[in-house]
N, C-alpha and C positions, 0 to 999 in steps of 0.2 A: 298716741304712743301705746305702744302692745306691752305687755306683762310675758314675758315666759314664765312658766309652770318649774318648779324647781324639777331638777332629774336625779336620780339615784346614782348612788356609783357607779353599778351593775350596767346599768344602761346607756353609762356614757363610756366606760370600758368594752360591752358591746358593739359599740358602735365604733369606736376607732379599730378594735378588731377586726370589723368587718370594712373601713377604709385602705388598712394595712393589705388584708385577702386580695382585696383588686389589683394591687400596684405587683408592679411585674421583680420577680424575686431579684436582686442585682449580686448577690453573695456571689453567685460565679462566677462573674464579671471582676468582680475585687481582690479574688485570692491570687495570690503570686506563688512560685514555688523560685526560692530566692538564692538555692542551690542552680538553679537553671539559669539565672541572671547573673550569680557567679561567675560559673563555665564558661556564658557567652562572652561575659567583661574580659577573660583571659583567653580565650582563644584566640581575641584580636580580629573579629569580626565584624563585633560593631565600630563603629568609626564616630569620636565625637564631634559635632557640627561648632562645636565652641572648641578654640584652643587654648581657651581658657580648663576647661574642665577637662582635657585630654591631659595636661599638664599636670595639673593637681592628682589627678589619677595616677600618672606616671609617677610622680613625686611622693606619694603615698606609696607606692609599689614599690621604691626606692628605698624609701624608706626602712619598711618591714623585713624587707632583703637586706640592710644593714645593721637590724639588730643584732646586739652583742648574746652570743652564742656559748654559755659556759661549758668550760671543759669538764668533761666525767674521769680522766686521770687521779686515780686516789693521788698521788701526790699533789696537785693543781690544787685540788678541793681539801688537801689538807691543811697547805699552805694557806687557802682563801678562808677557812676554819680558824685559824692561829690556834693550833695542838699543840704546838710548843710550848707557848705560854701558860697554857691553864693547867693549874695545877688541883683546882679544886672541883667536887663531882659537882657541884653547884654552876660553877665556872663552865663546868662542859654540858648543863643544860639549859645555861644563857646562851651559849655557844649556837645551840641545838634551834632553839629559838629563831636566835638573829636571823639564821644562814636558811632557816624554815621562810622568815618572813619576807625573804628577797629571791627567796630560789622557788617556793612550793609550786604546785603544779597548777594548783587553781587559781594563781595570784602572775602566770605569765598567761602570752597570747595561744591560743589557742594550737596554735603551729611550731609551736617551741615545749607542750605540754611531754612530749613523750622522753626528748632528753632532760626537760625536768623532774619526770620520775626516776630517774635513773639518777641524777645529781643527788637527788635526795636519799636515794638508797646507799649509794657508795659514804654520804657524810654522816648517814645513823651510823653505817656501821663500823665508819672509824671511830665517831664518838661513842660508840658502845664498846670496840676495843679499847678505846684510854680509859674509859673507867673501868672495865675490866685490868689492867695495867694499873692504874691506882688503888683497888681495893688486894689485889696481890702485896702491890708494896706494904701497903698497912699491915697487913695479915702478917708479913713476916718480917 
């Protein structure tokens, strides 16, 4: 029975470095650009060989096409607010909150983000007009 000789870090780090160097680089081979696999999925070009997974696709597709779509109508959104109610500045930055934590822009799908920045603009600045309208009233 042989002995090996103990080896230093350096020279067993060397050495798979230089195993690594040989092997043919595969990084190119791996990257996807996922935007392109998008485009083809909806173009309707490629064709699933399972109609199992064509379905679920479709169904998926269905899906997201019948998410609910809120309205930008300052009155819609003032009603979905309940402005009527609150009477206190407290009250309208709970308000501010809730209607933040169901509506904000970074919190829906990604395809629905541009009418949620707009949701969310038209319900600041109703709730910034009611409190404006509440601290009038106090005032006088």
């Amino acid at each position: 029975m042989t002995t090996r000789a103990p080896r230093d870090f350096a020279s067993m780090l060397d050495e798979l470095l230089a195993d690594r160097a040989q092997e043919p680089d595969r990084a190119h081979l791996l990257s996807v650009d996922y935007l392109s696999v998008v485009e083809e999925l909806h173009s309707g070009r490629i064709v699933f060989s399972d109609d199992s997974l064509q379905a679920a696709y479709a169904a998926a597709s269905e899906a997201r096409a019948e998410e609910p779509v809120g309205s930008v109508d300052p009155e819609d959104i003032a009603r979905e607010l309940g402005l009527e109610g609150a009477a206190k500045l407290r009250e309208l930055d709970r308000l501010r909150r809730d209607f933040a934590l169901r509506n904000h822009p970074d919190r829906v799908p990604e395809h629905l983000r541009a009418r949620a920045v707009i949701r969310m603009q038209v319900a600041n600045m109703l709730i910034d007009e009611a409190k404006r309208r509440r601290l009038r009233r106090k005032k006088a």
